[in-house]
C-alpha positions in Angstrom: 49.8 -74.9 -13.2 52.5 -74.5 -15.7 53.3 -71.7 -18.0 53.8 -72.4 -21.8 54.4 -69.7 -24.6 52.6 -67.2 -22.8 49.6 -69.2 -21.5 49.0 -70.3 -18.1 47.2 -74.0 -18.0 45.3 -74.9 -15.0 44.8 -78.3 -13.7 41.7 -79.6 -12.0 41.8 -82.8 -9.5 38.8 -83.7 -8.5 39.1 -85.7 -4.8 38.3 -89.0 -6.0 41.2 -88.7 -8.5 39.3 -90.7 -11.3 39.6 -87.9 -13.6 41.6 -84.7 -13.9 40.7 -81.4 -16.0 43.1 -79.1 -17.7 42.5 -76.1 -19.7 44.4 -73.1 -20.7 43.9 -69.2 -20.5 46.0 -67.0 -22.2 47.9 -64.3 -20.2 46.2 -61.5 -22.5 43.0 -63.3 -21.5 43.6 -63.1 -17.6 44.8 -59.8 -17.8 41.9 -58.2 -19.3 39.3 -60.3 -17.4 41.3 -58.4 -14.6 41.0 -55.3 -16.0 37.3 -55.7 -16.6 37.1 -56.8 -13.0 38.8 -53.7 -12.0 36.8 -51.4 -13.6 33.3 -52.5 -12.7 34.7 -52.2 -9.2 35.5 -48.6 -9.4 32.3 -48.1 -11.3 30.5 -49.4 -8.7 32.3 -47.6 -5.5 32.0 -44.3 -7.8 28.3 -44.8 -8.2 28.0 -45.1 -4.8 30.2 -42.4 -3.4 28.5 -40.3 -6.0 24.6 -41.4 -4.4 25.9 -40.6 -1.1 26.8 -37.3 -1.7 23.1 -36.8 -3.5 21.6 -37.7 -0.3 24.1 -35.4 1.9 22.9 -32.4 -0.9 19.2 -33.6 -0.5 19.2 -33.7 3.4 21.5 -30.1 3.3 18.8 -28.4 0.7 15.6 -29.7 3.2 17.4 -28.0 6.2 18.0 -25.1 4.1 14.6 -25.2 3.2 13.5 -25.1 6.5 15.9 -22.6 7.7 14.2 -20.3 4.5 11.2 -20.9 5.5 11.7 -19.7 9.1 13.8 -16.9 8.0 10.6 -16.1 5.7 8.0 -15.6 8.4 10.8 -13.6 10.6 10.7 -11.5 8.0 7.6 -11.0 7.7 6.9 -10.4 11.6 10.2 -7.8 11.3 8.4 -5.5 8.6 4.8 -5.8 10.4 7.2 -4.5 13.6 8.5 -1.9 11.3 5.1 -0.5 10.3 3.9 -0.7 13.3 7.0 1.3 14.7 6.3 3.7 11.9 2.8 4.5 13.1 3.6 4.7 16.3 6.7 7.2 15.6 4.0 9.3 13.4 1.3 9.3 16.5 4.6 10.6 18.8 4.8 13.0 16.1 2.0 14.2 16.8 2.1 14.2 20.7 4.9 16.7 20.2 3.6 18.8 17.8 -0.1 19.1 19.8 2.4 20.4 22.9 4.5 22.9 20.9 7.7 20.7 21.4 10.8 19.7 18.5 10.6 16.2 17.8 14.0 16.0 16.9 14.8 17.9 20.9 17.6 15.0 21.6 17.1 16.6 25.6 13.9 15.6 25.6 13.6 12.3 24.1 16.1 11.4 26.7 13.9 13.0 29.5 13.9 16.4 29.6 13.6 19.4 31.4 11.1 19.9 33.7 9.6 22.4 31.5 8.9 20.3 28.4 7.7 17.6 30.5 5.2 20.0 32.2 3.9 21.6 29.0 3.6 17.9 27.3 1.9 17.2 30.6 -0.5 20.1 30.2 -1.3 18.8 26.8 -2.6 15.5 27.7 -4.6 16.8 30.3 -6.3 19.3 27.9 -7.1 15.8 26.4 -8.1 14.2 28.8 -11.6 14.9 30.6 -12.2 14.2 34.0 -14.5 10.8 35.0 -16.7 13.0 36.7 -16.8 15.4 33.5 -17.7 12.5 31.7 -20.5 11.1 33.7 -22.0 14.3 34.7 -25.0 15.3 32.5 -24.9 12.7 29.9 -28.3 14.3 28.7 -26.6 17.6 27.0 -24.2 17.9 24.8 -20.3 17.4 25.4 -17.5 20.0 24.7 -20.3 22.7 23.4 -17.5 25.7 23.8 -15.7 24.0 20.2 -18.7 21.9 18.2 -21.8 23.6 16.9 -24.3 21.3 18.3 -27.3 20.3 15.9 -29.6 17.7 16.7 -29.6 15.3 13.5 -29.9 11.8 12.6 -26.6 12.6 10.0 -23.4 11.8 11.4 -21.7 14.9 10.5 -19.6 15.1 14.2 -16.3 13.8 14.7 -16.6 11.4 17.6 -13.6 12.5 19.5 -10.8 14.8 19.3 -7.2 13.3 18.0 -5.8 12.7 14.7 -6.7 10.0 12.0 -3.8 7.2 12.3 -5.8 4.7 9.7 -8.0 5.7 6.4 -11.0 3.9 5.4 -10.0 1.0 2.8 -6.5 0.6 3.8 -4.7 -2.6 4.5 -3.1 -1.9 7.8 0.0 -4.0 8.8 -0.5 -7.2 9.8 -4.2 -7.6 8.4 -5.3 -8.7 5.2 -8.6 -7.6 4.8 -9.7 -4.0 3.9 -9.7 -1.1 7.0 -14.2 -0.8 7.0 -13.7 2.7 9.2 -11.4 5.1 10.6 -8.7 5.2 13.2 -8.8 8.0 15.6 -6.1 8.1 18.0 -6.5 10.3 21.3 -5.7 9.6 24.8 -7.0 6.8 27.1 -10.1 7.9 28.0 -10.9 10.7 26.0 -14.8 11.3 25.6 -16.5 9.6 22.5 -19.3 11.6 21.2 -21.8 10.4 18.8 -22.1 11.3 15.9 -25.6 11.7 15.2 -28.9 11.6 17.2 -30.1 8.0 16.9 -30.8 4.4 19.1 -28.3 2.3 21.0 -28.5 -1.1 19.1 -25.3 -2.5 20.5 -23.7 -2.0 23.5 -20.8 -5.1 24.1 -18.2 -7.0 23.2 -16.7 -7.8 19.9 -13.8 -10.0 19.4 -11.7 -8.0 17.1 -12.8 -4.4 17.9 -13.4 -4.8 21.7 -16.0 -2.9 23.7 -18.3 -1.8 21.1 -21.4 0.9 20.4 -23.7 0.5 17.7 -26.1 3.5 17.2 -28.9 3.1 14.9 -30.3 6.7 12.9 -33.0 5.5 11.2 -32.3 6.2 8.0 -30.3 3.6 6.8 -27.5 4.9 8.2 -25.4 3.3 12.3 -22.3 4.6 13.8 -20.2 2.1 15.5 -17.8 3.0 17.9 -14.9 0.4 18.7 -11.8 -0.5 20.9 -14.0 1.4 24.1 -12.3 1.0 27.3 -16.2 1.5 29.1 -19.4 2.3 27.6 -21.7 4.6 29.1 -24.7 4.0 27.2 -27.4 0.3 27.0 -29.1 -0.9 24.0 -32.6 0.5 23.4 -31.3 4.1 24.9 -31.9 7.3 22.8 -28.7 9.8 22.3 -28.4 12.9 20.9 -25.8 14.2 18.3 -22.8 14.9 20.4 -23.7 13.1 23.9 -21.2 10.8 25.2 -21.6 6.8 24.6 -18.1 5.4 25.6 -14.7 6.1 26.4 -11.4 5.4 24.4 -9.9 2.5 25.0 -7.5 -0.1 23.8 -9.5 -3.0 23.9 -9.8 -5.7 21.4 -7.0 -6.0 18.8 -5.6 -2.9 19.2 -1.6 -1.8 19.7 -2.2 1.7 21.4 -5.6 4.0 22.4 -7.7 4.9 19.5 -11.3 5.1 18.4 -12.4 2.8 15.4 -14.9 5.0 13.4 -17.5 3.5 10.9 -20.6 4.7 9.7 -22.8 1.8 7.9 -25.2 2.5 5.1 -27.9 -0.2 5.0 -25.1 -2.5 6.5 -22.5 -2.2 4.7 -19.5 0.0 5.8 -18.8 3.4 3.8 -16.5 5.9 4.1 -17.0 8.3 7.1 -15.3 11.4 5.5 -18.5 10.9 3.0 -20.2 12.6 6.1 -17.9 14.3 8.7 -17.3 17.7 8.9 -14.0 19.7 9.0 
């Protein structure tokens, strides 16, 4: 290999030595076939330096994805929490007002003095009947000293004393079908009355509303009385407006002691303020 006015010649000797090669590259030649080298090998380590880091960004946006998606449905179980901490705040509410007490007493929410606690006591108790209250005389009509009693096949009686914590038709947290009654919130046990003179149909278990009492008036119109925590009443039995069927429970799905209210017309679930008196 010699070099001659800027040209390197190249000499090829094959083993056999019967014949040698030579040709000539220019230096300009050489350089640029270099250079073109060059550059395809940077073009390819850039591509791929540039297709690993799309993978790292694909496998970091999946995770991310997955992390979203679990933040999602925390979210979603932290605002059904927060409803249900809202109704439950408004039913304390409620326990303080029905006992004559300040909610906002900082004493008593952190205990107390004997007092308060006695007179919140009291008011429990005032809602609360006895057992033997509740199974004695079944055949007349409970708590006649506050309900005109009427015998009728209209359900015009509220089923138990307490406040209304769901309306008809609402979407209460956590479900996503329609409220078909009312919510009544009272104590554990508390009497249920019914609300009109009719038949026992049902008297069991349902999945979703627990114990249950299905009382038929004949005239196109049932009561049903759910989340019971024991029913008093058998299927084929005839009850009169304001006799006791069950008592209030928390069975079923249910987060805290209430009656589910519904009255049915030909089947299908209407609202029971339609009927109920003040």
């Amino acid at each position: 290999m010699g070099d001659q006015r800027g040209a390197l010649t190249f000499i090829i000797i094959p083993e056999n030595a019967s014949k040698t090669y030579t040709f000539r590259l220019k230096r300009g030649l050489i350089y640029m076939f270099a250079a073109a080298c060059l550059a395809l090998f940077c073009f390819f380590a850039y591509t791929m330096i540039v297709q690993q880091g799309l993978r790292s960004n694909a496998r970091k946006a999946e995770r991310l994805e997955v992390e979203n998606s679990m933040l999602r449905e925390k979210m979603q179980k932290i605002t059904v929490l927060e409803r249900e901490l809202a109704r439950l705040q408004h039913i304390r509410h409620h326990l303080y007002d029905m006992a004559g007490l300040s909610f906002e007493n900082e004493q008593f929410r952190g205990g107390g003095s004997p007092e308060k606690r006695l007179a919140l006591a009291a008011t429990e108790e005032k809602y609360q009947p006895a057992n033997e209250e509740l199974f004695a005389g079944q055949e007349e009509p409970a708590f006649t000293d506050t309900v005109q009693m009427r015998t009728t096949n209209t359900p015009v009686l509220w089923p138990v004393r307490g406040w209304v914590t769901a309306e008809f038709n609402e979407v209460l947290p956590g479900r996503e079908k329609r409220h078909t009654g009312i919510d009544i919130a009272a104590s554990q046990g508390s009497a249920i009355l019914c609300a009109a003179s009719g038949k026992v149909a049902f008297a069991g278990w349902d999945k979703d509303l627990g114990l249950v009492v299905i009382v038929d008036h004949k005239n196109g119109l049932s009561t049903l009385y759910g989340h019971c925590s024991e029913v008093v009443v058998e299927v084929g039995r005839v009850v009169k407006q304001g006799q006791i069927v069950a008592q209030l429970g928390n069975t079923g799905q249910s987060s805290a002691p209430h009656l589910h209210f519904e009255i049915r017309k030909d089947g299908i679930a209407i609202d029971p303020r339609r009927y109920l008196g003040p």
